[in-house]
N, C-alpha and C positions, 0 to 999 in steps of 0.2 A: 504494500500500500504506500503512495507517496503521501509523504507526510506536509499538512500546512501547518505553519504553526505563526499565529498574530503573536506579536511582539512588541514590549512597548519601549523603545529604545534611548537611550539619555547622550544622544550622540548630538555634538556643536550640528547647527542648523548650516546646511551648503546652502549658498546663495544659486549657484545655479551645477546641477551634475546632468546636463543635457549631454554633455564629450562623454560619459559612463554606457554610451549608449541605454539611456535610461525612456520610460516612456512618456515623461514627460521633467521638466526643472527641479520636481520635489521627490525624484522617485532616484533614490543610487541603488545600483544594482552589485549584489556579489556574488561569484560562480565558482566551483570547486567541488572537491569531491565526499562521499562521505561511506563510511563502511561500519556497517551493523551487523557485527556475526550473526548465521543464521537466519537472515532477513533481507542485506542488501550488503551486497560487495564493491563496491568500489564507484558507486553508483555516480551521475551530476547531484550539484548542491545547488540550487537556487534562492538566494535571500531577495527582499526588496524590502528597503527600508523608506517612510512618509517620512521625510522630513519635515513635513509639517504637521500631518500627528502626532509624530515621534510614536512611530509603532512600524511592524516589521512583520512578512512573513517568509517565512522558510520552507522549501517544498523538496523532497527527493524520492525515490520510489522503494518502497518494501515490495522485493523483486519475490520472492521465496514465501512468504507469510501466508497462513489462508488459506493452505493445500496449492502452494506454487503461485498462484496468480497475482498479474501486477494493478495496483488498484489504487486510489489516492483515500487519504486523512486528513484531518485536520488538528491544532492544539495551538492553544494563547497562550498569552504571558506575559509579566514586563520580564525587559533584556536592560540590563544596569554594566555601567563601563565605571570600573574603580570601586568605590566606595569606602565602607563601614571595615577594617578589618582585610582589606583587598587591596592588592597592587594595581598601582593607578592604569596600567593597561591592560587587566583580567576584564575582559568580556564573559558577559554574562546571561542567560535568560531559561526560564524556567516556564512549564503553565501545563494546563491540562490536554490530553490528547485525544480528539475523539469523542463521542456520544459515551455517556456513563449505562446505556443498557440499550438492550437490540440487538439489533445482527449489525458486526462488526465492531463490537463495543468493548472499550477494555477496562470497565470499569473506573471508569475515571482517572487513570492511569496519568502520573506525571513525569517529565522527561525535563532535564535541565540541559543545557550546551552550555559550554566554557569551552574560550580560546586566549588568548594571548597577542592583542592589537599591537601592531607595526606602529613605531615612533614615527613613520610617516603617515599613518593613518590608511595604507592600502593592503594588510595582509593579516589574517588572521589566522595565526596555526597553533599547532599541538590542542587542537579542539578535541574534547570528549564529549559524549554521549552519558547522561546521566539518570538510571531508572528509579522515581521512588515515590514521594509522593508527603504531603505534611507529617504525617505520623509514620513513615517508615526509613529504613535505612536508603540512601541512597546509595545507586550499586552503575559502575561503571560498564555500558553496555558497546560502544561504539567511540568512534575517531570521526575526525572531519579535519576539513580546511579551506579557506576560499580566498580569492581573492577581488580586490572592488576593480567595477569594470571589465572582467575580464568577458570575452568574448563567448555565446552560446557553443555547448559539447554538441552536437549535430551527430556526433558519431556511435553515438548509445543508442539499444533498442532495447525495451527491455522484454528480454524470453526468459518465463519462468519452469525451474527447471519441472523435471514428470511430477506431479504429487503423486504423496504417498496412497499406499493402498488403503487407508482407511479415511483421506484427506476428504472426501466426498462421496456420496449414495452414486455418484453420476462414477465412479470409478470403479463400481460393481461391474462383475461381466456382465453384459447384456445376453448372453445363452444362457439356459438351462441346464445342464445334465441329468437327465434321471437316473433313478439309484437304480442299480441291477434286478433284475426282475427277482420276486422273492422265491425261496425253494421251496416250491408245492406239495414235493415228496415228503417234507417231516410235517408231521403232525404240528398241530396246531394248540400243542397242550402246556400248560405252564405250572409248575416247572415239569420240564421234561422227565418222562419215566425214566427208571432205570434200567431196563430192557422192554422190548416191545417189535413187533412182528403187525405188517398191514398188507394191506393189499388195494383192489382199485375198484372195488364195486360200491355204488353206492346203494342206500336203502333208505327205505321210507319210514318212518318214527310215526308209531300210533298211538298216543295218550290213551291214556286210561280216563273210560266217560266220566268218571267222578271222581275226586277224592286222591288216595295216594295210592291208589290200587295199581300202580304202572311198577310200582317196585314190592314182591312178596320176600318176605322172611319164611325160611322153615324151618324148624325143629324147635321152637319157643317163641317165647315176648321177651321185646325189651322196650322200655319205654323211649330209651337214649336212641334207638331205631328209627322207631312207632315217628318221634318228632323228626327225624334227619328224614324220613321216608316225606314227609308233607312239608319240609323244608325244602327240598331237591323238587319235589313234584313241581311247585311252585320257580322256584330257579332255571328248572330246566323247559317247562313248558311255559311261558309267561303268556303265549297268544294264543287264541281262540285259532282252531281248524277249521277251513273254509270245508262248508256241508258235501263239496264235490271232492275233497281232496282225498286221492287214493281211488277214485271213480275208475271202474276197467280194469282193478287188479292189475294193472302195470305196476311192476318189480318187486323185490320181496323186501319185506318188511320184517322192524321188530316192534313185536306188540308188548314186552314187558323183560323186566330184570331179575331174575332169582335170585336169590341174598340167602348165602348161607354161611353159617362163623362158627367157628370153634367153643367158644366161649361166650357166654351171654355176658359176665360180668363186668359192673360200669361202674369198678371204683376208680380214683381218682388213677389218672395214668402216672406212672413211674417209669423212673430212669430204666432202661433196659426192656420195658414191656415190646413185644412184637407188633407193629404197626404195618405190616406187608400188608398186601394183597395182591390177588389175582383176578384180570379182568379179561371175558372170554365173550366172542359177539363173533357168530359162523358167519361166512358168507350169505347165509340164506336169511339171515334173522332171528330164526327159530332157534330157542334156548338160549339165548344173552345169559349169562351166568357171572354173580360176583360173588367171589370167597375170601374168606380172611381168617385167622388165628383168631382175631379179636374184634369190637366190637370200633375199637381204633382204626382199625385199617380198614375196614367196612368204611367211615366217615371217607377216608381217602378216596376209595375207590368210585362213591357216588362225587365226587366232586371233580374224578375224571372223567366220568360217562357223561358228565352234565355238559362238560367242554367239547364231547365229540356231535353232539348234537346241534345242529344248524337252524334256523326257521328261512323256508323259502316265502319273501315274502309276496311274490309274483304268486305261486302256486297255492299259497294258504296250507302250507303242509311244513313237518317235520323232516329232516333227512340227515343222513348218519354215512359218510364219507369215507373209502380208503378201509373198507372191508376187506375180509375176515382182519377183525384186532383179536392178538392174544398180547397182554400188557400183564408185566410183572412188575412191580414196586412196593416200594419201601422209602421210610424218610435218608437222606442221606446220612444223617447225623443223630445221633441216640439226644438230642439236646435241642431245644430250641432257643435258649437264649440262656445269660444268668443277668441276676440284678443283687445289686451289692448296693 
């Protein structure tokens, strides 16, 4: 961004600086160079001071700033020659730069220049650049120097170099790439079994007309079941069968789940108890089968069969994917957490 900066300057009044190539009797002009690491290298300086104001402004370009591009600012100030505590030829000026909020704004950000005026009144060197602001440290940022009347740089352009990759939204790639197509071969279950066998038929899923009757237990009750049976019923059928669906007896079907377990009992589970299971769903539908040691791995094994169930919702039906499954699992880890 090229920077302006008004300036209120305490420089003896020229009666006439028309020979400065100025644009008109009240205006001297000084030209030179200025370097802002980071920002602008080596950049033209342009001052013009009113001599009848007694104010000034300064303009050079922040070549690099902004994500690369070159752009103009502005910043005031008075500019004091000697003073309070200062060498009678310390040039000086300070002010704020910029809009304090918006796009492009640097929070009211203050910048000082200091140079060192020629006893003949036409050179101002070892200039710095100075960042900070009333209540902060000021921090040396930049060099400069110019001289009065010199002649316009004609030979500067400013090309900002590439910005960075994050400098602007407009520097995203304009393509797409999509992500690889996903693997349709593995199941669709989370977390994944720890062995398991499929194949490529699909079938049709027939709810049970009421209630939790789509999953039977045999060889007892258990109430810990009884609720995970109309728990699951409810998770795994959530939508109503459209009255045609299954219409023609096209393909085969499973109409329900056997549950059979080693153990009915439902005290609290413990470190080492057997949480396996085994899940069995033929080709044809007929006989879906879940077994388990316990009453634990039963829980497991309905919360896989829940996952291989689909709803087509074009069709108003159930369907069960990548038939015959024989799935064996178990938790991976005797533990599921500690709390301390």
């Amino acid at each position: 961004m090229a920077i302006m900066l008004a300036l209120a300057l305490a420089l003896p009044t020229a009666a006439s600086t028309g020979s400065l190539g100025s644009a008109d009797s009240t205006t001297e002009i000084w030209r030179g160079r200025l370097t802002y690491p980071g920002c602008s290298d080596n950049v033209p300086l342009d001052i013009r001071v009113d001599t009848v104001a007694n104010t000034a402004a300064a303009n050079w370009t922040f070549q690099n700033c902004d994500g690369g591009h070159c752009g103009q600012g502005s910043a005031g100030g008075p500019l004091t020659i000697g003073g309070p505590g200062r060498a009678a030829n310390n040039w000086t000026t300070q002010g704020g730069w910029g809009p304090t909020s918006g796009p492009g704004s640097h929070g009211g950000a203050f910048y000082s220049l200091t140079a060192t005026l020629s006893a003949d009144k036409t050179q101002l060197t070892g200039g710095q650049v100075y960042r900070g602001g009333p209540t902060e440290h000021w921090v040396s940022d930049g060099s400069w120097h110019a001289t009065k009347g010199a002649p316009p740089d004609l030979n500067f352009t400013c090309v900002p170099p590439p910005p960075l990759p994050w400098a602007s939204c407009e520097t995203l790639p304009k393509t797409w790439t999509p992500p690889p197509p996903r693997n349709t071969t593995r199941p669709r279950l989370w977390p994944l079994p720890k062995s398991y066998t499929n194949g490529s038929t699909s079938l049709r899923v027939q709810p049970a007309n009421s209630g939790s009757g789509f999953f039977t237990l045999a060889g007892g009750a258990s109430p810990l079941l009884t609720a995970a049976f109309e728990r699951y019923t409810a998770l795994t059928f959530p939508h109503p069968v459209a009255k045609d669906a299954g219409a023609g007896g096209g393909g085969s079907a499973v109409s329900g789940l056997a549950v059979s377990v080693q153990s009915l009992a439902e005290d609290f589970p413990q470190l080492g108890d057997n949480e396996s299971y085994t899940l069995h769903i033929p080709a044809t539908g007929d006989g879906a089968t879940l077994s388990a040691p316990t009453v634990f791995g039963i829980l497991h094994g309905l919360e896989t069969f829940s996952q291989l169930v689909r709803f087509d919702f074009k069709a108003g039906s159930y369907t069960l994917r990548q038939a015959p499954w024989m799935i064996q699992d178990e938790p991976r880890f005797p533990h599921r957490g500690s709390c301390i």
